[in-house]
C-alpha positions in Angstrom: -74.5 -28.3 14.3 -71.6 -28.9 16.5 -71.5 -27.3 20.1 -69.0 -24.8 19.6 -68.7 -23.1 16.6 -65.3 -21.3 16.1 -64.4 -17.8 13.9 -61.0 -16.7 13.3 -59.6 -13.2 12.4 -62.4 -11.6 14.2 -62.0 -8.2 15.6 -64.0 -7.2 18.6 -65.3 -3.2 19.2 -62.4 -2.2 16.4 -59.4 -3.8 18.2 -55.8 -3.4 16.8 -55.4 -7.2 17.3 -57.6 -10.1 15.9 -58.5 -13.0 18.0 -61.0 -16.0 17.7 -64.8 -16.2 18.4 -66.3 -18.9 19.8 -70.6 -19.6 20.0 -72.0 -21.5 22.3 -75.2 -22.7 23.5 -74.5 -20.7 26.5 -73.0 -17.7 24.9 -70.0 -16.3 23.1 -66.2 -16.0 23.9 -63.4 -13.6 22.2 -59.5 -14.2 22.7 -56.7 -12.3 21.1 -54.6 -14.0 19.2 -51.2 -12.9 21.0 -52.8 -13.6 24.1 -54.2 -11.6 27.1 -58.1 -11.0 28.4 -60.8 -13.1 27.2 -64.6 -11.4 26.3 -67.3 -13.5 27.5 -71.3 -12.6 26.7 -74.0 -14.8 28.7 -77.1 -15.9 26.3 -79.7 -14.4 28.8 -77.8 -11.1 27.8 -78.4 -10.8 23.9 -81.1 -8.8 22.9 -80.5 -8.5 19.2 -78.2 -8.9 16.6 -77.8 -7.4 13.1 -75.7 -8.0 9.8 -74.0 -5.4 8.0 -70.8 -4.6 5.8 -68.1 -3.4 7.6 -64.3 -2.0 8.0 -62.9 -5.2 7.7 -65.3 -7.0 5.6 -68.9 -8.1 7.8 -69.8 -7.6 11.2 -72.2 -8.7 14.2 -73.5 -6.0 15.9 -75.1 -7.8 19.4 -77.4 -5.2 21.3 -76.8 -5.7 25.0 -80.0 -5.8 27.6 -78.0 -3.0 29.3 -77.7 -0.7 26.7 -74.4 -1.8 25.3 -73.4 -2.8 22.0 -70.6 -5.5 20.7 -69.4 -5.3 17.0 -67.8 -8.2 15.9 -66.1 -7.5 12.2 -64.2 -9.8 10.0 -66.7 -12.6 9.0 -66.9 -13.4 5.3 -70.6 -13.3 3.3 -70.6 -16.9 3.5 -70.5 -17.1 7.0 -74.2 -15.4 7.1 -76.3 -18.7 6.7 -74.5 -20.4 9.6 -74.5 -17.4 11.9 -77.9 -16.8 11.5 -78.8 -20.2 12.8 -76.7 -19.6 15.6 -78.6 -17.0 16.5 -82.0 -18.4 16.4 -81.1 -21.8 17.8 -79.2 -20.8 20.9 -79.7 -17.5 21.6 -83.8 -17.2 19.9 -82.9 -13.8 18.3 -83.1 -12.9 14.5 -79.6 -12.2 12.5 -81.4 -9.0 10.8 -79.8 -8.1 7.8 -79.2 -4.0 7.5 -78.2 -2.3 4.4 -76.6 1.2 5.2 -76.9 4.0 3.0 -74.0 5.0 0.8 -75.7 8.0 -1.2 -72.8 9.8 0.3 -75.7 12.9 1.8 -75.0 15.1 4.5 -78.4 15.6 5.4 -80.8 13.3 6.9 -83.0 12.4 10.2 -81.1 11.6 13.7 -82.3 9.3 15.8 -82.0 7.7 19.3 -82.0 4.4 19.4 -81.6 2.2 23.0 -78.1 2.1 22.7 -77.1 4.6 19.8 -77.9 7.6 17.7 -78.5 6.4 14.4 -78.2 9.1 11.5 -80.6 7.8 8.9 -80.6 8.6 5.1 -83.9 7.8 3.2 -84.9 5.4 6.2 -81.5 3.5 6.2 -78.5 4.0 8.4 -75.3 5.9 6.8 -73.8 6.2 10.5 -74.5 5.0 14.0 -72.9 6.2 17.1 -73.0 4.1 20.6 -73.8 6.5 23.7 -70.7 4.9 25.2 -68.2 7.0 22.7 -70.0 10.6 23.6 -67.9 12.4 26.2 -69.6 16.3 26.0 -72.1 18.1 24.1 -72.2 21.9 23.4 -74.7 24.5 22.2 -72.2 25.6 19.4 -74.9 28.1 17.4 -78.1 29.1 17.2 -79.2 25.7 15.4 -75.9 24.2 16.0 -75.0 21.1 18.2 -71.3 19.7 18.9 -71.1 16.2 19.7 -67.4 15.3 21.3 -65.9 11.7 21.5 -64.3 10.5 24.0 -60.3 9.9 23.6 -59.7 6.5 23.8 -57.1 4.9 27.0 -56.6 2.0 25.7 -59.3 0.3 27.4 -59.9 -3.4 28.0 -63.2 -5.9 27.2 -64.7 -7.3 31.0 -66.5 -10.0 31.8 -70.1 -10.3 30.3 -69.6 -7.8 28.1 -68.6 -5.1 30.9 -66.6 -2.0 29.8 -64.2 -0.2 31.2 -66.0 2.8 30.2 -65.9 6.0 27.6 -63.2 5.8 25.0 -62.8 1.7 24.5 -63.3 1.9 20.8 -61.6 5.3 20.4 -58.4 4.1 21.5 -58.1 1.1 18.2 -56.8 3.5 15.8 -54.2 5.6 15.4 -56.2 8.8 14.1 -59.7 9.2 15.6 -63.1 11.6 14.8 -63.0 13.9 18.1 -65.9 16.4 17.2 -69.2 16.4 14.9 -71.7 19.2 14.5 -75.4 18.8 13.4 -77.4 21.9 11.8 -80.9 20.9 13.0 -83.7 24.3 12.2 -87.1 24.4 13.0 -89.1 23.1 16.3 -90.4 19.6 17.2 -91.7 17.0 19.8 -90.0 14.9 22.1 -91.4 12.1 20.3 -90.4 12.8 17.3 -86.9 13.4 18.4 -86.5 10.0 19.9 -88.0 8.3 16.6 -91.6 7.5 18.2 -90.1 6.3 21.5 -91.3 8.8 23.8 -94.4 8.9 26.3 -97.6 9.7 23.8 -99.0 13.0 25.2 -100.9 14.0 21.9 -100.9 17.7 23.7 -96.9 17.8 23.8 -95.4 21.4 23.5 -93.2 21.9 20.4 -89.5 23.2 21.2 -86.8 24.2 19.4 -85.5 21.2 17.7 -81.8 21.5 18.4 -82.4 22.1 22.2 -84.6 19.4 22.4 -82.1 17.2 20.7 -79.3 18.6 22.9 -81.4 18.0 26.3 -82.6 14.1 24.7 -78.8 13.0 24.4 -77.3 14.0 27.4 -80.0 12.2 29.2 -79.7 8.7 26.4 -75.5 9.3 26.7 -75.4 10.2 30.6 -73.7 13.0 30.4 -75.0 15.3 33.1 -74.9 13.3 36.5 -77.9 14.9 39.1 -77.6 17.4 40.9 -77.4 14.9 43.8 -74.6 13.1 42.7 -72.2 16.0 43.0 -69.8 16.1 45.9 -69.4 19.9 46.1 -70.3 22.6 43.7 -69.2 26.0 43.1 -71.2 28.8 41.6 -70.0 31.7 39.2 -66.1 30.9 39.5 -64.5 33.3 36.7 -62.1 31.9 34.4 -59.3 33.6 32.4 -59.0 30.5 30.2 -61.3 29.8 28.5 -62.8 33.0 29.6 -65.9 33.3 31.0 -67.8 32.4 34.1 -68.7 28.7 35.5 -70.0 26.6 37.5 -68.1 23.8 39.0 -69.6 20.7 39.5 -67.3 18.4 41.8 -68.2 14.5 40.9 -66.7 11.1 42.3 -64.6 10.4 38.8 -64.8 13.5 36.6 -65.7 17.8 37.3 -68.0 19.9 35.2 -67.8 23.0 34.2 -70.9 25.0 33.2 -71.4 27.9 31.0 -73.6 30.0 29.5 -73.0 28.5 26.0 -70.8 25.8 26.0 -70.6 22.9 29.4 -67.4 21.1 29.9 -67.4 17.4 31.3 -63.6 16.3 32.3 -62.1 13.8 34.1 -60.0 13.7 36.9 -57.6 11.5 35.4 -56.9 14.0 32.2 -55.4 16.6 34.9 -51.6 16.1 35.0 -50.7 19.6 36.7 -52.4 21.8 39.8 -50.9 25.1 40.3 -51.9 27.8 43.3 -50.4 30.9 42.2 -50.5 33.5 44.1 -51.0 37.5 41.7 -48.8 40.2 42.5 -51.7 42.3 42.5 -52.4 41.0 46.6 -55.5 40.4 45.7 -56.2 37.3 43.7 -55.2 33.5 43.3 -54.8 31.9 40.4 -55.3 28.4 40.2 -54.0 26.6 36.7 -54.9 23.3 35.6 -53.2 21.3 33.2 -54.8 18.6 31.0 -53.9 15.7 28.4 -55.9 15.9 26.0 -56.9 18.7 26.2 -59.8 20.8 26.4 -61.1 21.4 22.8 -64.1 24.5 22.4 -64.3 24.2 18.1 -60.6 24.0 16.7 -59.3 25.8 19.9 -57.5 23.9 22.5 -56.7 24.9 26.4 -54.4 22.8 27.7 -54.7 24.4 31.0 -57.7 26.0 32.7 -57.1 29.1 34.5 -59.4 30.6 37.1 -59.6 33.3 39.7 -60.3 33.5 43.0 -60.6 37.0 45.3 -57.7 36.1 48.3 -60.4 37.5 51.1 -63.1 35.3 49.7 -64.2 32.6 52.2 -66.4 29.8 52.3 -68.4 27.4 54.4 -69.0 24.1 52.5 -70.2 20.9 53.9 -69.2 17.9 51.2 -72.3 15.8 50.0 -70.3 12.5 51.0 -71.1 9.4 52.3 -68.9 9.1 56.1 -68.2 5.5 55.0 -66.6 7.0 51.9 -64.7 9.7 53.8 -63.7 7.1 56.5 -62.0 4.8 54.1 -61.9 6.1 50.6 -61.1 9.5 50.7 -59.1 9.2 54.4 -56.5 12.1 55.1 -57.4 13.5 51.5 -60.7 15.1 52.1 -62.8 16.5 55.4 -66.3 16.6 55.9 -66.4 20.0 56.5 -64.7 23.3 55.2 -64.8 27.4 56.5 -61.9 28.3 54.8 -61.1 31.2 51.5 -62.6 29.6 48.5 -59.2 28.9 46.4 -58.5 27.0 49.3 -60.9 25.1 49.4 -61.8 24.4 45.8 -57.7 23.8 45.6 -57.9 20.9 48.8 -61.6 19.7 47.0 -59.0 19.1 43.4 -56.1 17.7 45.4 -58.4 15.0 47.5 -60.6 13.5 44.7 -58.0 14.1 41.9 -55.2 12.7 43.7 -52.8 15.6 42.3 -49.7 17.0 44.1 -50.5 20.7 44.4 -47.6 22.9 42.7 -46.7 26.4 44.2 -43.9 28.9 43.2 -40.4 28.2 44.8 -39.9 29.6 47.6 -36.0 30.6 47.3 -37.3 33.6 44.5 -38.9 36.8 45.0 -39.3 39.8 42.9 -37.8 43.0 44.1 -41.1 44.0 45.5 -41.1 40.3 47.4 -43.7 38.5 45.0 -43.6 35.5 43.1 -45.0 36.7 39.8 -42.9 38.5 37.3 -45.0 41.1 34.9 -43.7 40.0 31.4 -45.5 39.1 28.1 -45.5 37.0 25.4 -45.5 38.9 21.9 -48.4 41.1 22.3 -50.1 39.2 25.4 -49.3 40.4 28.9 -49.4 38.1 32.2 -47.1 36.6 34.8 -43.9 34.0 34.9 -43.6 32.0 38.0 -40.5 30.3 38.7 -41.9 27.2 40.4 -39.7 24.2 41.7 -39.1 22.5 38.4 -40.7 24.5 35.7 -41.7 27.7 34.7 -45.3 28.9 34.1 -46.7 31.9 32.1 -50.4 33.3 32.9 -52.9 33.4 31.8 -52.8 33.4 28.2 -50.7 32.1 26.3 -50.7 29.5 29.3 -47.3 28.2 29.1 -45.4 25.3 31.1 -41.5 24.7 30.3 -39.8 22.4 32.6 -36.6 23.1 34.1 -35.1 19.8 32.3 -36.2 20.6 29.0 -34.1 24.3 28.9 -31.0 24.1 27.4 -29.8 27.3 28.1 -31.4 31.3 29.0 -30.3 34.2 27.8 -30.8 37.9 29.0 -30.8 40.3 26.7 -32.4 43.6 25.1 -33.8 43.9 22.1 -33.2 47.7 20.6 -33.3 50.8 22.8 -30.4 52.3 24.2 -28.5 50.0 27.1 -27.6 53.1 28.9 -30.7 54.3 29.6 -31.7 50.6 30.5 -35.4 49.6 32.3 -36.7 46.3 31.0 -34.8 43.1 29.4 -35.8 39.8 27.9 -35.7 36.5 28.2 -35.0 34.1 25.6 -35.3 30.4 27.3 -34.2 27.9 24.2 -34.8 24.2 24.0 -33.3 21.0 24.2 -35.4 19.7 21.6 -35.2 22.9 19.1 -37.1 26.2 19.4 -37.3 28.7 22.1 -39.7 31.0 24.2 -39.3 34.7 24.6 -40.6 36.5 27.9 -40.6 40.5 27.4 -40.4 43.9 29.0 -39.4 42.5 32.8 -38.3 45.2 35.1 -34.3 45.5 34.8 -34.9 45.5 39.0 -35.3 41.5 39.0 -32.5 40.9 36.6 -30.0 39.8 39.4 -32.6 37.8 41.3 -33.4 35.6 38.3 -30.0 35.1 37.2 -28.6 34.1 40.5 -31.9 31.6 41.1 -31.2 30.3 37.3 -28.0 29.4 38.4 -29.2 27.5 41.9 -31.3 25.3 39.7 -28.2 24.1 37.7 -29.3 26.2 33.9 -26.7 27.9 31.7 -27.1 31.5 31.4 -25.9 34.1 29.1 -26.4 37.5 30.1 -25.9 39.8 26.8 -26.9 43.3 28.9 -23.8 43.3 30.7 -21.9 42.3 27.7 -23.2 45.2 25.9 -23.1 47.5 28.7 -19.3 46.6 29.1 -18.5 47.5 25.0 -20.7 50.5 25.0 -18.5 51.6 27.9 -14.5 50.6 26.7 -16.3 52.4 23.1 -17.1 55.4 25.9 -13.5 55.6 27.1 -11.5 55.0 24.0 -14.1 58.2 22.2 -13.0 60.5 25.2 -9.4 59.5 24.7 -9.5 60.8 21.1 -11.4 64.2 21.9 -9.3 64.7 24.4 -5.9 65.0 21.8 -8.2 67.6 19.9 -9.9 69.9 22.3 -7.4 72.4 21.2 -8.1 72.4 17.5 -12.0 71.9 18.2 -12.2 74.8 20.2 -10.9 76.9 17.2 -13.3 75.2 14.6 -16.3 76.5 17.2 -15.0 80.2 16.6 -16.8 79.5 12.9 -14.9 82.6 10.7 -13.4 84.6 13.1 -10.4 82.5 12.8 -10.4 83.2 8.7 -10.7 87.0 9.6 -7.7 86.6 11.7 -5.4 85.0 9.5 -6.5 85.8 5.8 -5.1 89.7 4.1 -7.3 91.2 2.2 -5.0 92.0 -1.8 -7.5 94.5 -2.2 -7.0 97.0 0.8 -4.5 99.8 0.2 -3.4 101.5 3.0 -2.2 105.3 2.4 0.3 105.7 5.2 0.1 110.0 4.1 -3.6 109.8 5.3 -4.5 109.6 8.4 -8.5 109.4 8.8 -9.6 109.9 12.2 -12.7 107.7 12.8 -15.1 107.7 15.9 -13.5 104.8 17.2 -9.5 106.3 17.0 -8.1 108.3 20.1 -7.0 110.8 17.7 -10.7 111.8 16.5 -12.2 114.9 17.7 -15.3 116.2 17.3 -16.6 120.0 16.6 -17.5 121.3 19.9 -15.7 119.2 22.3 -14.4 122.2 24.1 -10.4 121.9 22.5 -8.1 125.0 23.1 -6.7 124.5 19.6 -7.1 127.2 17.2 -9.6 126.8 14.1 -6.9 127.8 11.4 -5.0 124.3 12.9 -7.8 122.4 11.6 -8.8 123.8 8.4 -7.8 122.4 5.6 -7.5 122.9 1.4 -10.9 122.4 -0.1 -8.4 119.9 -2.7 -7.4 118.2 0.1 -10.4 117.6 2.1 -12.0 116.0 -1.2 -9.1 113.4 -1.2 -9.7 112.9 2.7 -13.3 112.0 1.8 -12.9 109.4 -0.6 -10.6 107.5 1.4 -13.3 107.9 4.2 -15.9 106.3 2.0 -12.9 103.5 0.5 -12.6 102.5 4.5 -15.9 102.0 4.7 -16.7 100.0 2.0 -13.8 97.4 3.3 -15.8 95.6 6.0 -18.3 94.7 3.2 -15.4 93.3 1.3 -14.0 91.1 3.6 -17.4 89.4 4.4 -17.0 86.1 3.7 -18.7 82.4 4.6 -17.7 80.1 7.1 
């Protein structure tokens, strides 16, 4: 056997690129084969090896003394005799050869291994997963545990088989397993969790399997730093998204948030955005963070946390740092000791160890009560815009971000209602890249304000109120013009049928002009008794006569009734 034996086409932990392996009598080396950082392993630091089919045909899986694993894939089966001499020569370890199961089950016995959770299936392996690729773990059900992997960034092998940390194998692909959920009923020991590897106390307690397995792999996958290791914590801090109450854990590389039901491990690098937004109520501050990826509870995603602070809330806080560390590595970006109100200080605690510029609302916009926040909604969800410097921002929920370079134009309008009686409007903000956003039901009171500061920053605006306002009122003018011509005639037409009884003759009235019939409403009736001087023979009359007089009495009468007609 030579000194160096060489492998080519070998991919290490599931890189894009291939490269060559090299063993030697003092270890192995990996190189890509378009060039860049070479992987070196010492010999003292192989603890085991094993042999199994792969992605890409067979692979070396090299268990680490620290706990890490190396996969090596893309040897052929013919390369197993000569690798497994290499193995026992130089580096006195076994090539074990490990079938995996391919029954295709879902249901089978987890395990934790040194450097893995191992799902077995009838006592072989159908899936392993390193410690190194868990991110979080939640409490997703009764019997229910989520297991999320970390997103990959891309990360680069070290020397000796350093890593750059969570995510290195993550990042190879271009689609990636982010969650998996285990159903585990019953109760069991903490032996039997960790496959036999636990302290023997024959007197051990059984517990509820899944919390037992939930508690066992954030200890194997360091998840949970101690309590000692935090910088600063903060108890009970109410947030609007996701909702619920935390507890913020303040680390040297990464926060935690912890619930109830579900814990939330993120690092500092996944925040791109810190706002401080002050609520028109006067009373609270919102403080919005945004993250990439982000944060995933089940299929929902948040890419911004919300939470709420009381304005007259203070603190005293004294940070659990080093003074070496704040003399040189956190210098002008964090102080020893804080007694200031709490969103203060949790926003200054974010800034220092985050390293984020902290974003406010502009200061050349106000409401029309003098506030930053505008009451709108979005569809049926109420909450507050805030125009910052270069962006918008809707809270809580929908939490929204639209950045003043990626509006194409805004209009103002209203959708339905009358525009006379005007009190709220819309705004319709489209976008460069297609699509648009729709903020409702602002008070009509801060239309001028926003227009004018939409203008300042440079956008197009289309104001459609005072469009409509100035039709509905040439539509006013020209209506008034034309009822003007016609007051006249409409006057008339109000009269309903008098104006028919004026002008229409009635065919069917005869008037006797030898009879005159004195009614009670003539000047020339006079009643028996009224005191007259004239002389009774003057008004008596032929009984023929006062026959006829009657029936044209009754015929004058009956004409009224006649003449009745519909309007």
């Amino acid at each position: 056997m030579s000194a160096i034996e060489s492998f080519d086409n070998i991919y290490l932990d599931l890189s894009k690129e291939h490269g060559k392996c090299r063993f030697a009598e003092t270890g192995l080396g990996w190189k890509p084969v378009g060039g860049g950082d070479t992987f070196t392993l010492d010999q003292g630091n192989i603890g085991g090896a094993q042999w199994s089919r792969a992605a890409k045909g067979y692979e070396i899986k090299i268990l680490q003394r620290n706990s890490g694993i190396i996969q090596l894939d893309g040897f052929q089966q013919e390369d197993y005799e000569r690798l497994s001499k290499i193995f026992k020569n130089w580096y006195s370890t076994n090539l074990e050869n490990k079938e995996h199961s391919l029954r295709g089950w879902n249901w089978g016995k987890a395990e934790f291994g040194k450097a893995e959770l191992t799902f077995n299936v009838q006592n072989r392996p159908a899936f392993e997963i390193p410690y190194s690729e868990i991110s979080n773990t939640n409490l997703a059900g009764r019997n229910e545990i989520a297991v999320e992997f970390a997103v990959g960034e891309g990360g680069k092998p070290g020397q000796n088989g350093a890593t750059p940390g969570k995510g290195k194998k993550a990042s190879a692909g271009k689609d990636q397993m982010v969650e998996m959920r285990f159903y585990i009923p019953g109760t069991t020991t903490r032996k039997e969790a960790e496959g036999g590897d636990a302290g023997s106390d024959a007197d051990e307690e059984e517990k509820n399997a899944v919390t037992l397995f939930y508690d066992t792999l954030i200890e194997k996958a360091e998840i949970g730093e101690s309590a000692g290791d935090t910088i600063a914590t903060f108890l009970d801090v109410l947030h609007l998204t996701p909702r619920g109450r935390f507890d913020i854990d303040m680390y040297d590389t990464s926060f935690r948030l912890r619930g109830k039901t579900y814990d939330y491990k993120i690092q500092y690098e996944a925040i791109k955005k810190f706002m401080v937004l002050p609520k028109p109520d006067e009373v609270h501050y919102l403080l919005c963070i945004g993250l990439d990826p982000p944060l995933r509870q089940g299929q929902t995603r948040y890419p911004f946390l919300v939470m709420q602070f009381k304005t007259d809330e203070e603190v005293t806080l004294d940070l659990n740092l080093p003074e070496e560390d704040l003399n040189e590595k956190y210098k002008g970006k964090l102080e020893p000791h804080y007694e200031q109100p709490l969103h203060s200080v949790v926003a200054q605690i974010f800034r220092g160890l985050a390293g984020k510029k902290i974003l406010s609302p502009a200061k050349n916009f106000q409401t029309h009560r003098a506030q930053s926040g505008i009451k709108c909604s979005i569809k049926a969800s109420e909450g507050f815009l805030y125009c910052l410097e270069k962006a918008f921002m809707f809270v809580p929920k929908p939490a929204t971000y639209i950045s003043y370079d990626q509006t194409q134009s805004i209009t103002f309008s209203r959708v339905g209602g009358a525009v006379s009686a005007l009190s709220t409007f819309d705004i319709t903000v489209h976008m460069k890249g297609g699509g648009n956003s729709q903020f409702s039901n602002i008070n009509r009171e801060d239309l001028k304000g926003l227009e004018d500061f939409f203008k300042y920053k440079g956008l197009r605006v289309k104001n459609e109120i005072d469009e409509d306002a100035n039709m509905l009122a040439a539509a006013m003018r020209a209506e008034d013009m034309a009822s003007s011509d016609e007051e006249v005639v409409q006057n008339k037409a109000d009269r309903g049928s008098a104006d028919e009884d004026e002008e229409s003759v009635d065919e069917d009235f005869q008037a006797d002009s030898d009879s005159d019939v004195a009614e009670e409403y003539d000047s020339n009736h006079e009643s028996d008794g009224s005191g007259s001087g004239e002389s009774d023979v003057d008004n008596q009359v032929d009984d023929e006569d006062e026959d006829e007089e009657m029936e044209d009495a009754e015929e004058v009468e009956e004409q009224p009734k006649k003449k009745k007609k519909t309007g």
